[in-house]
C-alpha positions as CSV (number, residue, x, y, z in Angstrom):
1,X,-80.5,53.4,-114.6
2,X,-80.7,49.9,-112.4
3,X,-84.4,48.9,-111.8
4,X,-85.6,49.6,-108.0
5,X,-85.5,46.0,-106.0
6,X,-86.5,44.9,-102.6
7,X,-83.2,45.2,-99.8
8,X,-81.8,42.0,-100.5
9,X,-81.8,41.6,-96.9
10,X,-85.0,41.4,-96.5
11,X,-85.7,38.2,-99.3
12,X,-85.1,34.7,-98.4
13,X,-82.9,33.1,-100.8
14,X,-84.3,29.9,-100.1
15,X,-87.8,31.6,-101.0
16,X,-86.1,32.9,-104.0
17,X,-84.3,30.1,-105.6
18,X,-87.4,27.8,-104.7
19,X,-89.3,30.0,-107.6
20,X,-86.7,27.9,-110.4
21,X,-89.1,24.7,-109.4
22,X,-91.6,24.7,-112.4
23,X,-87.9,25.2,-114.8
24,X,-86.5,22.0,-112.5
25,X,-89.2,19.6,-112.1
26,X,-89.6,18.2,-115.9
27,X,-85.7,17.1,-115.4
28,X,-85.8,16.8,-111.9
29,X,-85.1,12.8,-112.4
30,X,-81.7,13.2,-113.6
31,X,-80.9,15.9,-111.1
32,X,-81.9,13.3,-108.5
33,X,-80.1,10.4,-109.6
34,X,-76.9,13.2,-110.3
35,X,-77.2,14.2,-106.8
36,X,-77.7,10.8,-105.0
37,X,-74.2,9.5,-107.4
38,X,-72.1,12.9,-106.2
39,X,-73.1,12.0,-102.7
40,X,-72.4,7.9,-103.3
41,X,-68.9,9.3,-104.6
42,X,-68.4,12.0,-101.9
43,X,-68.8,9.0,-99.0
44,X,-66.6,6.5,-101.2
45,X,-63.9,9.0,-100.1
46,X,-64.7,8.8,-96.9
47,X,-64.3,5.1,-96.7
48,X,-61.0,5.7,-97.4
49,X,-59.5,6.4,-93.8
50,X,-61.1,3.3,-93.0
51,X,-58.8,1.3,-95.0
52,X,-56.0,3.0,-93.4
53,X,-57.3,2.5,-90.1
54,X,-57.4,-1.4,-90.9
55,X,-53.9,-1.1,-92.9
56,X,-52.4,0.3,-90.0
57,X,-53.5,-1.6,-86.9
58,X,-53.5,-4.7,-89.2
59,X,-51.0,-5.6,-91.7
60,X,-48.4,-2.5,-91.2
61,X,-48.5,-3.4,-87.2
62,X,-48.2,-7.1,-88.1
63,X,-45.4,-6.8,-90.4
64,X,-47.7,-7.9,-93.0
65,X,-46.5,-7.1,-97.4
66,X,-49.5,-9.1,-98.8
67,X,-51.9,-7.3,-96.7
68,X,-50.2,-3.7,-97.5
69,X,-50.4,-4.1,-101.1
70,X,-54.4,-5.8,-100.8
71,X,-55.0,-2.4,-98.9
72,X,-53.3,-0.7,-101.6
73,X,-55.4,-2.3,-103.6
74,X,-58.5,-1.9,-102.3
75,X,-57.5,2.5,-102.2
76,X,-56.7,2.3,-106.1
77,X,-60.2,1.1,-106.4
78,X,-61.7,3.2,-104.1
79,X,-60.6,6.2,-105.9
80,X,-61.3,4.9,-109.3
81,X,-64.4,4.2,-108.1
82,X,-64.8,7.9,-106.8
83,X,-63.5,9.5,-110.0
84,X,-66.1,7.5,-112.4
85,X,-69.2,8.6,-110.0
86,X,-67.9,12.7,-110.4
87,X,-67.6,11.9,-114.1
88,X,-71.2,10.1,-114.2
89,X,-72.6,13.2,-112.3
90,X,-71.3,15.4,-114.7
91,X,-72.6,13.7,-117.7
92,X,-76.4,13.9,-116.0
93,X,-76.7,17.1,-115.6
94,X,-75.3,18.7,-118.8
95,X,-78.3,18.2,-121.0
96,X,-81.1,18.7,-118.5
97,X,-79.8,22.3,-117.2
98,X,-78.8,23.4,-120.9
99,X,-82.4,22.5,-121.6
100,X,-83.8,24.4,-118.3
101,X,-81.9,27.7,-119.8
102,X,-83.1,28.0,-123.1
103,X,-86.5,27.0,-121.6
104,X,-86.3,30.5,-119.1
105,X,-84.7,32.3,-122.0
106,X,-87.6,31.4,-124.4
107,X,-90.1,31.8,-121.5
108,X,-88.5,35.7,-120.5
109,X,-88.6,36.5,-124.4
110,X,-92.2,35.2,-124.9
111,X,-93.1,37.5,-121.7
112,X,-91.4,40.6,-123.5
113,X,-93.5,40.2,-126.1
114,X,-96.6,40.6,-124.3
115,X,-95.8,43.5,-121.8
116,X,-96.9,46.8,-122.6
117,X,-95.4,49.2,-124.0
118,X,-95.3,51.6,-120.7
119,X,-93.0,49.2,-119.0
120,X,-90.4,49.4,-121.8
121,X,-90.7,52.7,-121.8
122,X,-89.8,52.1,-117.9
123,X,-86.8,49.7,-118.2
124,X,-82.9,50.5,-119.8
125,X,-82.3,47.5,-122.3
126,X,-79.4,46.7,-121.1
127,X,-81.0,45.4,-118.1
128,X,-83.2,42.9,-119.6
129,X,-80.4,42.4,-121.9
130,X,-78.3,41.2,-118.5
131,X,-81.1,39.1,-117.3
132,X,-81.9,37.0,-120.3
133,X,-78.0,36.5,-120.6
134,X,-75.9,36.7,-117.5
135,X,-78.4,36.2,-115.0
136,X,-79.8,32.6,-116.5
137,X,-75.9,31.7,-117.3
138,X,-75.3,32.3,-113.5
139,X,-78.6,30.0,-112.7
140,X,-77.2,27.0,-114.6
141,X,-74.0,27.7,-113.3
142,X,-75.9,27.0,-110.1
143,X,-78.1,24.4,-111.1
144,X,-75.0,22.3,-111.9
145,X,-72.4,22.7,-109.1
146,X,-73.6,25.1,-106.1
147,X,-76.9,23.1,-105.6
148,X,-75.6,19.8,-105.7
149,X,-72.7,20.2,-103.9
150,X,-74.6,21.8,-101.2
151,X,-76.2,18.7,-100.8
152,X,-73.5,16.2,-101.2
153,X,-71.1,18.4,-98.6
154,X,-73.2,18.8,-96.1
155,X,-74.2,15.4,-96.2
156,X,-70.5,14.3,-96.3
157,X,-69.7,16.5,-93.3
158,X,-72.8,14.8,-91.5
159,X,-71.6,11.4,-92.6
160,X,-67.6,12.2,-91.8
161,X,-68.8,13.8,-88.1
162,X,-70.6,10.8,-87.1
163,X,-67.7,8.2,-88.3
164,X,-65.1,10.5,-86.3
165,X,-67.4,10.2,-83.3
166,X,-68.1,6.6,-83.7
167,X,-63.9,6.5,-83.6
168,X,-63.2,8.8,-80.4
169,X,-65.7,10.8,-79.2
170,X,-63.0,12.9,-77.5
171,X,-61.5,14.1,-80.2
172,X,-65.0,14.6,-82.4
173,X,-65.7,17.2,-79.8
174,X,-62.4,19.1,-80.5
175,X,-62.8,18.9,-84.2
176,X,-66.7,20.2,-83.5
177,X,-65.5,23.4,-81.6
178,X,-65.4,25.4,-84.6
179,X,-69.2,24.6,-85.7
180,X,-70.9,27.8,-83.7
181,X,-68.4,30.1,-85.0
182,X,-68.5,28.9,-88.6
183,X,-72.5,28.9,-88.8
184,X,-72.5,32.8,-87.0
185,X,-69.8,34.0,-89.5
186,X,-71.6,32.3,-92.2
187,X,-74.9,33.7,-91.8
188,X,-73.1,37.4,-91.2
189,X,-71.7,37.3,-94.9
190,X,-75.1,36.0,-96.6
191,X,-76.5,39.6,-95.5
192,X,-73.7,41.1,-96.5
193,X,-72.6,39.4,-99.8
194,X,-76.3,39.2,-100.9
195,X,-76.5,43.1,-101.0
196,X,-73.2,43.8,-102.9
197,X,-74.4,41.1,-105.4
198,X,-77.2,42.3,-106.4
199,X,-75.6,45.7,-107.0
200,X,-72.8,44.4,-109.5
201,X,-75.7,42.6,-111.1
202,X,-77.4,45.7,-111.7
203,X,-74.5,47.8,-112.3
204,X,-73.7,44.7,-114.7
205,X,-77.3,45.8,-116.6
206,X,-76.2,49.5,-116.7
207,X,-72.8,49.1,-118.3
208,X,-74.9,46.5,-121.0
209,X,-77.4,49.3,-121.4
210,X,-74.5,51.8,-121.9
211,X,-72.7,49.6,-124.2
212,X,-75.7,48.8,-126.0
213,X,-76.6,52.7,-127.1
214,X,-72.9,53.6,-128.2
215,X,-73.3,50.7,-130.7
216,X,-76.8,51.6,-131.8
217,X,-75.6,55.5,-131.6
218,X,-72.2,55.1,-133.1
219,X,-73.1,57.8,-136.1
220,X,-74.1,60.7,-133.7
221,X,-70.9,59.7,-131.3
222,X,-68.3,60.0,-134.3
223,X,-70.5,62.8,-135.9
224,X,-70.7,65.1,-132.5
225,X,-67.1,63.6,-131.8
226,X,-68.4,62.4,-128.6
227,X,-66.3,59.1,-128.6
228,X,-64.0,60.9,-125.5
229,X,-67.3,62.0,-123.4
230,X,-68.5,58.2,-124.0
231,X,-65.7,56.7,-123.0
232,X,-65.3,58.1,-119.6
233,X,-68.8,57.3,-119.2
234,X,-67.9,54.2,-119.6
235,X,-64.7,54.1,-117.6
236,X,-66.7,55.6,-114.5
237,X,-69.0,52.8,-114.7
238,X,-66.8,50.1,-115.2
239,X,-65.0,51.8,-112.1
240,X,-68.0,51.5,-110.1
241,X,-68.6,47.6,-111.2
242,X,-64.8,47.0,-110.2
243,X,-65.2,48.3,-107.1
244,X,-68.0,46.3,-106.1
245,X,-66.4,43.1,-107.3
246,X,-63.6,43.8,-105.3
247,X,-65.9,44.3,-102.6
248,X,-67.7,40.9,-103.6
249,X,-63.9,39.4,-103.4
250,X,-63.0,41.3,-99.8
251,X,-66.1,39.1,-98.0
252,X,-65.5,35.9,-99.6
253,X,-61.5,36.5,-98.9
254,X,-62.5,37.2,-95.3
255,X,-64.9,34.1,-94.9
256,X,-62.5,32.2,-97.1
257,X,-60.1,33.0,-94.2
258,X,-62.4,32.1,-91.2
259,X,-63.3,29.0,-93.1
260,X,-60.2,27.5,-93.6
261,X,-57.8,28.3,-90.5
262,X,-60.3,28.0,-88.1
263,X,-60.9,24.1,-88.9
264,X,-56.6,23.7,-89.3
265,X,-56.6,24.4,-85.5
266,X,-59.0,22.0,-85.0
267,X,-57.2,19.7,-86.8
268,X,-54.0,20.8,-85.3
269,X,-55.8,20.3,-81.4
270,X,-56.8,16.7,-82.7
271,X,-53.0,15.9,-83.1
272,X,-51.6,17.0,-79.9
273,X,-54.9,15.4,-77.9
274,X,-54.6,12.6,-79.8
275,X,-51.0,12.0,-80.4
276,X,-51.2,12.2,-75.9
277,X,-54.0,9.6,-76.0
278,X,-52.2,7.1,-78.3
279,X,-48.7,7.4,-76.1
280,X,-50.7,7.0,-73.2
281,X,-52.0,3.9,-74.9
282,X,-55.4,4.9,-75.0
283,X,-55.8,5.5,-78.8
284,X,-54.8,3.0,-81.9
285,X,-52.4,4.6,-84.3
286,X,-54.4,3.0,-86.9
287,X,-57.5,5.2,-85.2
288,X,-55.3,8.7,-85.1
289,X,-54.5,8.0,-88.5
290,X,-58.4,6.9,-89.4
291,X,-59.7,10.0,-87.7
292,X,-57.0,12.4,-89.0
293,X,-57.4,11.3,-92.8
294,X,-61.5,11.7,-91.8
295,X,-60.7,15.2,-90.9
296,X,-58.8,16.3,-93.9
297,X,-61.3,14.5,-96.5
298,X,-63.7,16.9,-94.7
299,X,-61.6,20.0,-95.4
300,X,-62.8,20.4,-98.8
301,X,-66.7,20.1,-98.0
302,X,-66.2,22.8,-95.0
303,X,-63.8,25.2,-96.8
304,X,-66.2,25.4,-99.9
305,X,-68.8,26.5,-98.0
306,X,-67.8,30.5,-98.7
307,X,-68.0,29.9,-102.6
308,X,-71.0,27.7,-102.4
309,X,-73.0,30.5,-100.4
310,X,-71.5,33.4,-102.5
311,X,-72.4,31.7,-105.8
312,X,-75.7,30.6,-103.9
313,X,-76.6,34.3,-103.1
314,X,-75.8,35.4,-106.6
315,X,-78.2,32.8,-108.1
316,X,-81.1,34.0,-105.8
317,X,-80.5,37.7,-106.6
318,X,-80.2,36.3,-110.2
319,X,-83.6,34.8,-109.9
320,X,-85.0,37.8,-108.3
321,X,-84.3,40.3,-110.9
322,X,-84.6,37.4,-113.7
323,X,-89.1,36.6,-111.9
324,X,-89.3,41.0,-111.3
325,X,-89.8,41.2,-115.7
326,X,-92.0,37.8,-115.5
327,X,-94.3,38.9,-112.8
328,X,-94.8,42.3,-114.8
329,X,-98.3,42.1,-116.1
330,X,-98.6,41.6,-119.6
331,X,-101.1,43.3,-121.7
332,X,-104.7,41.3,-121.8
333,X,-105.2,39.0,-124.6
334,X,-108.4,37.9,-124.4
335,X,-111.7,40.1,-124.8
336,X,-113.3,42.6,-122.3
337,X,-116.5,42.2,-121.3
338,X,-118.8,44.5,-123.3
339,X,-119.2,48.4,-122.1
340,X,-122.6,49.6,-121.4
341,X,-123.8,51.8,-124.5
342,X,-121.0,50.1,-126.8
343,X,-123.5,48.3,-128.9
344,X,-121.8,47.6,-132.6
345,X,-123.0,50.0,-135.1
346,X,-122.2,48.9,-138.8
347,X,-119.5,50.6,-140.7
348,X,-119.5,53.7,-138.2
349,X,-115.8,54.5,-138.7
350,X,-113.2,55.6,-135.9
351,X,-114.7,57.5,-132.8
352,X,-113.1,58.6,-129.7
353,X,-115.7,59.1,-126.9
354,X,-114.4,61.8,-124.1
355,X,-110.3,59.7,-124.5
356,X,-108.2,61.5,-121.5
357,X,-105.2,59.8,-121.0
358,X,-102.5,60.3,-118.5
359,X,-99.2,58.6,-118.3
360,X,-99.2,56.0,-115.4
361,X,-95.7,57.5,-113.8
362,X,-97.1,61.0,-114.2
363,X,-96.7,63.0,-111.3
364,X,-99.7,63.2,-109.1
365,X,-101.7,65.9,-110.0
366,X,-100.1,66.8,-113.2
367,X,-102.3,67.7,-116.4
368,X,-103.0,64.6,-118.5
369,X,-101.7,64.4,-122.6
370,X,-105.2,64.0,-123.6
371,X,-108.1,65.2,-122.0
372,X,-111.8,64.7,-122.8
373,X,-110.9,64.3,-126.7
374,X,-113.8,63.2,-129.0
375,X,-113.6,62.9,-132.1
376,X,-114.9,61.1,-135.2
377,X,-113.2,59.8,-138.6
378,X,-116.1,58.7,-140.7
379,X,-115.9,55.2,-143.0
380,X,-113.9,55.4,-146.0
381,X,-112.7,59.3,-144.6
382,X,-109.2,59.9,-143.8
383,X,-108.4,62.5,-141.5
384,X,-105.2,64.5,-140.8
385,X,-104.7,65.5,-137.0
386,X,-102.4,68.5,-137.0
387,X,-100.9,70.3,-133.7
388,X,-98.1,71.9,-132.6
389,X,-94.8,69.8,-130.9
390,X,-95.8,68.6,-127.4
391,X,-99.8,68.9,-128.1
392,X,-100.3,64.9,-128.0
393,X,-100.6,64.0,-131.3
394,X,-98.1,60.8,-131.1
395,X,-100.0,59.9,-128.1
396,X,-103.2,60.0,-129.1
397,X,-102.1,57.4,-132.4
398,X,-100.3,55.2,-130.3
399,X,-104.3,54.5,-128.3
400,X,-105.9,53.4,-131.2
401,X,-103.2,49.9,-131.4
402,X,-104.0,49.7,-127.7
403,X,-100.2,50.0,-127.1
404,X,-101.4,52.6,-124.0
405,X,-104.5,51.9,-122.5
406,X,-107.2,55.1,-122.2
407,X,-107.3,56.7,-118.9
408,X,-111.0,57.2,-118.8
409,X,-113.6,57.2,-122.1
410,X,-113.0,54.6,-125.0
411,X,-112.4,54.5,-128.8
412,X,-114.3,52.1,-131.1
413,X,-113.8,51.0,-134.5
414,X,-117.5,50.5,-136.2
415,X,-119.5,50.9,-132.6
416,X,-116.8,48.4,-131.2
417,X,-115.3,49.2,-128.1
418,X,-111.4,48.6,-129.0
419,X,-111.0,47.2,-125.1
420,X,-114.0,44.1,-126.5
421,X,-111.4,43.3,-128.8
422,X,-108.6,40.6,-128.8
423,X,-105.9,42.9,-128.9
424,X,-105.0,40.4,-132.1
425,X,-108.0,41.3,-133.6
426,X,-107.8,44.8,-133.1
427,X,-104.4,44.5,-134.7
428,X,-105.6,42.6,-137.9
429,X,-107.7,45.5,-138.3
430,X,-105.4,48.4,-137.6
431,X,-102.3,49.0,-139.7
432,X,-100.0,51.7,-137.8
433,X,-96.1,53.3,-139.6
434,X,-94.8,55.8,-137.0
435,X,-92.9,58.7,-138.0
436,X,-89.2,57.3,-136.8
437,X,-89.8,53.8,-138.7
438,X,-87.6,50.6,-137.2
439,X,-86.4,48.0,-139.1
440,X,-85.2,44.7,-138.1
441,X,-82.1,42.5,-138.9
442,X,-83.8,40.7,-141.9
443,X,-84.6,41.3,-145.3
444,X,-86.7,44.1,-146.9
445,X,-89.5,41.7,-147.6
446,X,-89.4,39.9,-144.5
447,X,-90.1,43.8,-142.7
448,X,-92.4,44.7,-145.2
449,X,-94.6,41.8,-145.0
450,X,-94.5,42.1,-141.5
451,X,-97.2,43.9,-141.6
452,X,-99.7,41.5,-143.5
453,X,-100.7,37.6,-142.5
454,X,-98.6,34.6,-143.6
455,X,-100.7,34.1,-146.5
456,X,-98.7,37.1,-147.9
457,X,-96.6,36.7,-150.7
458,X,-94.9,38.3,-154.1
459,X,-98.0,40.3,-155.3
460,X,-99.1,42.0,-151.9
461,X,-95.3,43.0,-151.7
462,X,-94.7,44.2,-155.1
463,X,-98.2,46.6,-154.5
464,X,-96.8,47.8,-151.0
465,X,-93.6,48.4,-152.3
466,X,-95.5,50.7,-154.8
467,X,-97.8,52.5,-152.9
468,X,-94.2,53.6,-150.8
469,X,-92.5,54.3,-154.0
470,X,-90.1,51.8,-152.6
471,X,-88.9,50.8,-156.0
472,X,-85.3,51.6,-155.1
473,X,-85.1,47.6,-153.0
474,X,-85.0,46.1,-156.8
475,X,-81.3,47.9,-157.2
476,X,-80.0,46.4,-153.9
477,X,-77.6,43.4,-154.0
478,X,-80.0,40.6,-153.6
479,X,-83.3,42.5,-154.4
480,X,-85.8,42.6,-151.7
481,X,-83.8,39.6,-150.0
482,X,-81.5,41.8,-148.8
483,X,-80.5,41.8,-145.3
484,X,-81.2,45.7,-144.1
485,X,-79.0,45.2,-140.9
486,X,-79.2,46.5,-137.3
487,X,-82.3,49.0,-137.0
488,X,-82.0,49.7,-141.4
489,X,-79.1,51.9,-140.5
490,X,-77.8,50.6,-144.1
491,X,-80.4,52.3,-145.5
492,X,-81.3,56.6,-146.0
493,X,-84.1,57.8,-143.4
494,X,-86.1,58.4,-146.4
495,X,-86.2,54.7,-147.9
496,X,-86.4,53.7,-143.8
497,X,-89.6,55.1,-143.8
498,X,-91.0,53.9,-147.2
499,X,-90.6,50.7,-146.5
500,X,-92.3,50.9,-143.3
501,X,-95.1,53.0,-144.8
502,X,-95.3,50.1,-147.5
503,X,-95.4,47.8,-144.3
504,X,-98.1,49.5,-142.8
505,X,-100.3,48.8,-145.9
506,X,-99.2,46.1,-147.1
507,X,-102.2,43.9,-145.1
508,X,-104.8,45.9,-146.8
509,X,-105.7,47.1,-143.5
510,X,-109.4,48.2,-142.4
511,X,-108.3,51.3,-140.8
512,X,-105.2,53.0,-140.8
513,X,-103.0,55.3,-138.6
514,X,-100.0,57.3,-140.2
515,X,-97.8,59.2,-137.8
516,X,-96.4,62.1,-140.6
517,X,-95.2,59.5,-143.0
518,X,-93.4,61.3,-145.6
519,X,-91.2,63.7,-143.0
520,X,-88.1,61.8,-144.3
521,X,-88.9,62.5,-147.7
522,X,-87.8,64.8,-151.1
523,X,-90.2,66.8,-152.6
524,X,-90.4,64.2,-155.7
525,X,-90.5,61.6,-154.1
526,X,-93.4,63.2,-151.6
527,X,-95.5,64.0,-154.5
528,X,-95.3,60.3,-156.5
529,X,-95.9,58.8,-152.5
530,X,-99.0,61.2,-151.7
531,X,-100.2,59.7,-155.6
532,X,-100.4,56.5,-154.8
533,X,-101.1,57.1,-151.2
534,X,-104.8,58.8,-152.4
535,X,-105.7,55.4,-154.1
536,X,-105.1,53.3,-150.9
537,X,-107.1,56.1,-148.7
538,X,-109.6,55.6,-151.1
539,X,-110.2,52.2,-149.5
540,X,-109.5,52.7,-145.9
541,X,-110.5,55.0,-142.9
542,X,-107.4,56.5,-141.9
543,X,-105.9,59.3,-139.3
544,X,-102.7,60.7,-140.6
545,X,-100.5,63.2,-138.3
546,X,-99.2,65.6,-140.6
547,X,-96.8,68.8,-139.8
548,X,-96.8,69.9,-143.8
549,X,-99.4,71.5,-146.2
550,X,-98.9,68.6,-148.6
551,X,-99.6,66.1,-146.0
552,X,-102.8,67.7,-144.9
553,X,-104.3,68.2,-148.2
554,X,-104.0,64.0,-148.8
555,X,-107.0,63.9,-145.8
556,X,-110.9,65.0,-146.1
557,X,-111.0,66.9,-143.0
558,X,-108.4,67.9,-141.0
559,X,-108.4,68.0,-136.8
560,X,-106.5,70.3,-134.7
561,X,-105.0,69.2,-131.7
562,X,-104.3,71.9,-128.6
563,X,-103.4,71.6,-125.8
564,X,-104.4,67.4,-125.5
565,X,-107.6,68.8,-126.9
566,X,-109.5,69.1,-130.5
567,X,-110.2,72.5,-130.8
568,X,-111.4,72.2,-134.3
569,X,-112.6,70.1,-137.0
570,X,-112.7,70.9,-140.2
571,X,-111.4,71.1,-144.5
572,X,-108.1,72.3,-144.4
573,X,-109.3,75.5,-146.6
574,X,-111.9,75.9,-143.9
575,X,-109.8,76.1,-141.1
576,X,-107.1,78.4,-142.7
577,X,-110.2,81.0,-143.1
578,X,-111.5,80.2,-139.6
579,X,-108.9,79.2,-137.3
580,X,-105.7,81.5,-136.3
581,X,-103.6,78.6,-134.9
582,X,-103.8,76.2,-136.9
583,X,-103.2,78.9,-140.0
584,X,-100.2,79.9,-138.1
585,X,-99.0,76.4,-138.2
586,X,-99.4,76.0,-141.6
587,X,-98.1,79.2,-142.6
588,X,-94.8,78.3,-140.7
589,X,-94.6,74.8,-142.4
590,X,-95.2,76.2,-145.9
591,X,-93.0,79.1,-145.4
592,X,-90.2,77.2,-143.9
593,X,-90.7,73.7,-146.0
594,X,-89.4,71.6,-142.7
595,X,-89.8,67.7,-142.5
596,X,-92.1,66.7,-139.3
597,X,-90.7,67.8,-136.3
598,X,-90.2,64.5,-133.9
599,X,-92.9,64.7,-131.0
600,X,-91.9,65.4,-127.3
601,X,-94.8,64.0,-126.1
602,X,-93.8,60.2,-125.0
């Protein structure tokens, strides 16, 4: 299920993270001023041993309670002080990095939108439900801590090295002695933590995608009784995410360890070298103590190293997957240049010129779904394209939209070239209602007019709802405000796909594409749709995939489909006489009376 990446190992997450810039650099002036305050705050803390130093060679040495409780003074304020900056800090960057989110989630969402239909046919949706979600909660995460605090520790090591050495060089070499181990260890569990992250994040995407269909296919589970069969699907992949989180928690328990006891020797050699060099008279005790306290207000910087690189990694590989959907090309908005011979003819219908089209992740040198088709639907005509299951007949509709780009040759609507077209232009002109309709979380008129422009109201409804024979919304609770729920599952196939037949001509659409419409259907309720259905065919060039007899005879000519071919054009009485297959077809349909068969073709 997870979407192929590039080795983790072989990305920079510098290179990565560096790609959040254009998201950072509208609120990069709080971020700033945040950061420069954590790292005022951070070295407040390090004046601190100062004050000791001086309390201890001064006024403790000298016997001195005024000067003891000054110096006590001056640490209450000191750490006041500190705690105020943290909270200041905090305050900055909550807005801006809430703002920074929605901004990538809008952004990723807009993108959706636009890509083509091929790459959703490519991606599970629980991965780019895990990206617009997790992923950019894990990048403000970072935004607001790991970044900064990168920063602000390693310049408060920096600052707390170079005051140690300024106090006894001697000992800042002990406490240094760790350094080359540290950065080797360190660079050792980026590799490795960066590749077990990005796996959880995927695996993360899988269980979402996993999760996802069990809600949107609750009635087959409980109908097949498939709830046990789900479940351990479920278990085994929730297994396999536990297991690589409790890898993720192995290496950052490991560097965890590193990290913290090898700097406790260090500070451990600093007392023994030290506590020798202040007996031998050779070292303040005020100094010791200075240096000491210096040393343990570093701990914290140097021991959150681990978590700052794990949670660092885990933001790039965030990023990664988060820019692999918004560096997928989206479809092309603007016009094509014009084709050579596609000169606009006026009112010359629906034509496809030698269409072949072949799936972009076919495999090499496999047949192609369409080949060579041509075709022509005259103005005002409507035309019924009938084949058998698997002959291309889905595939062929979903060209005219431009929701799959031709392989080779080209369609045009009136001598136009569809590819000249705005793809929002050819869209005002094309009206499309597929045979499994969706519905969205909204009200019926809110997916019915969804089909026409916002100047849409009442009247272009109530017509659309009765060209469907959709009069059955007026019973509901709140009429046609009434919310239809998750993908219409409240409602019968049958009134699913009226209302997205009344969708599709609702817009008074200039041509129209019908993929076997009334599968869902009664016989009645067929027979009152196909009536008013002939009066808005009257008006409209239109190609209608149809599996039944009654669903052919609402066309003018009928075209057979075979093979990703048309074999024949003709009346549907002149093709029963003339044509073997597509009699058979329609002698098993009328024999049998079966609803449209779903298509196998993608």
């Amino acid at each position: 299920m997870s979407t192929n990446c590039a080795p983790a190992q072989e990305r920079s997450a510098v290179r990565a993270l560096l790609r959040l810039w254009p998201y950072v650099r509208p609120v990069r002036a709080r971020l700033f001023t945040a950061a420069g305050v954590a790292i005022v705050a951070s070295c407040l803390g390090l004046v601190i041993p100062l004050v000791l130093k001086w309390m201890v060679d001064g006024p403790v040495a000298d016997g001195d309670p005024a000067g003891v409780w000054l110096g006590a003074l001056y640490l209450l304020l000191l750490g006041f002080a500190e705690a105020l900056l943290f909270g200041l800090r905090r305050w900055l960057v909550a807005r801006p990095l809430s703002h920074v989110e929605a901004e990538m989630r809008a952004d990723l969402y807009r993108h959706l939108q636009r890509l083509p239909v091929a790459f959703h046919d490519r991606w599970a949706s629980g991965q780019l439900l895990s990206r617009g979600t997790t992923d950019l909660m894990l990048l403000r995460m970072f935004l607001a801590f790991p970044l900064t605090f990168l920063l602000v520790n390693g310049v408060t090591i920096v600052v707390g090295v170079v005051i140690m050495l300024q106090q006894e060089w001697t000992l800042g070499l002990v406490i240094l002695g760790p350094a080359l181990p540290l950065i080797v260890m360190c660079q050792a569990f980026e590799k490795r933590y960066a590749r077990v992250a990005r796996q959880a994040q995927d695996q993360v995407g899988d269980l979402t995608t996993v999760v996802e269909e069990s809600v949107l296919g609750i009635r087959i589970i409980k109908g097949f009784g498939r709830h046990r069969s789900q479940a351990r699907a479920f278990r085994e992949l929730s297994a396999t995410l536990r297991g690589t989180e409790l890898r993720k928690a192995r290496l950052l328990a490991a560097i965890w360890g590193v990290i913290v006891t090898l700097p406790e020797v260090a500070i451990g050699g600093v007392l023994v070298v030290g506590a020798v060099q202040v007996a031998d008279g050779e070292l303040s005790a005020g100094t010791l103590v200075a240096f000491l306290s210096t040393a343990l207000a570093l701990r914290w910087p140097v021991e959150s190293i681990g978590f700052l690189l794990a949670m660092s990694q885990e933001a790039a590989t965030a990023t990664e997957r988060y820019f692999e959907v918004m560096d997928a090309q989206p479809e092309e908005s603007g016009r094509r240049e014009p084709v050579p011979g596609g000169a606009p003819a006026a009112a010359d219908g629906l034509r496809f010129h030698g269409v072949t089209f072949r799936y972009p992740d076919a495999p090499s040198g496999s047949p192609p779904v369409l080949d060579r088709v041509d075709l022509h639907i005259r103005p005002g005509e409507s035309m019924a394209l009938v084949g058998a299951t698997g002959s291309g007949k889905t595939t062929l509709t979903a060209l005219i939209p431009r929701l799959h780009e031709v392989t080779s040759g080209r369609i045009t609507l009136d001598g136009v070239d569809i590819r000249e077209m705005s793809r929002e232009e050819l869209r005002s002109k094309v009206a499309v209602a597929f045979e499994e309709p969706t519905l969205f979380s909204a009200g019926v008129g809110d997916n019915v007019l969804m089909g026409a422009d916002d100047r849409a109201g009442l009247p272009e409804l109530e017509r659309a709802l009765a060209v469907a024979q959709a009069d059955f919304v007026y019973a509901l609770p709140q009429g046609v405000d009434t919310q239809v729920g998750e993908q219409g599952l409240s409602l019968s196939g049958g009134q699913r796909q009226r209302l997205a037949l009344a969708r599709a001509v609702v817009g008074r659409p200039e041509f129209l594409v019908l993929d076997d419409p009334l599968s869902a259907l009664d016989v009645h309720t067929e027979a009152a749709v196909e009536a008013a259905l002939r009066r808005v065919l009257a008006d409209t060039t239109a190609l209608i995939v149809a599996h039944r007899p009654s669903t052919v005879l609402l066309a003018d000519r009928v075209a057979l489909l075979s093979g990703g071919r048309v074999t024949a054009v003709g009346t549907h009485h002149e093709l029963l006489r003339t044509n073997a297959e597509y009699a058979h077809l329609m002698s098993g349909a009328s024999l049998e009376d079966l609803p449209g068969e779903g298509e196998d073709e993608r």
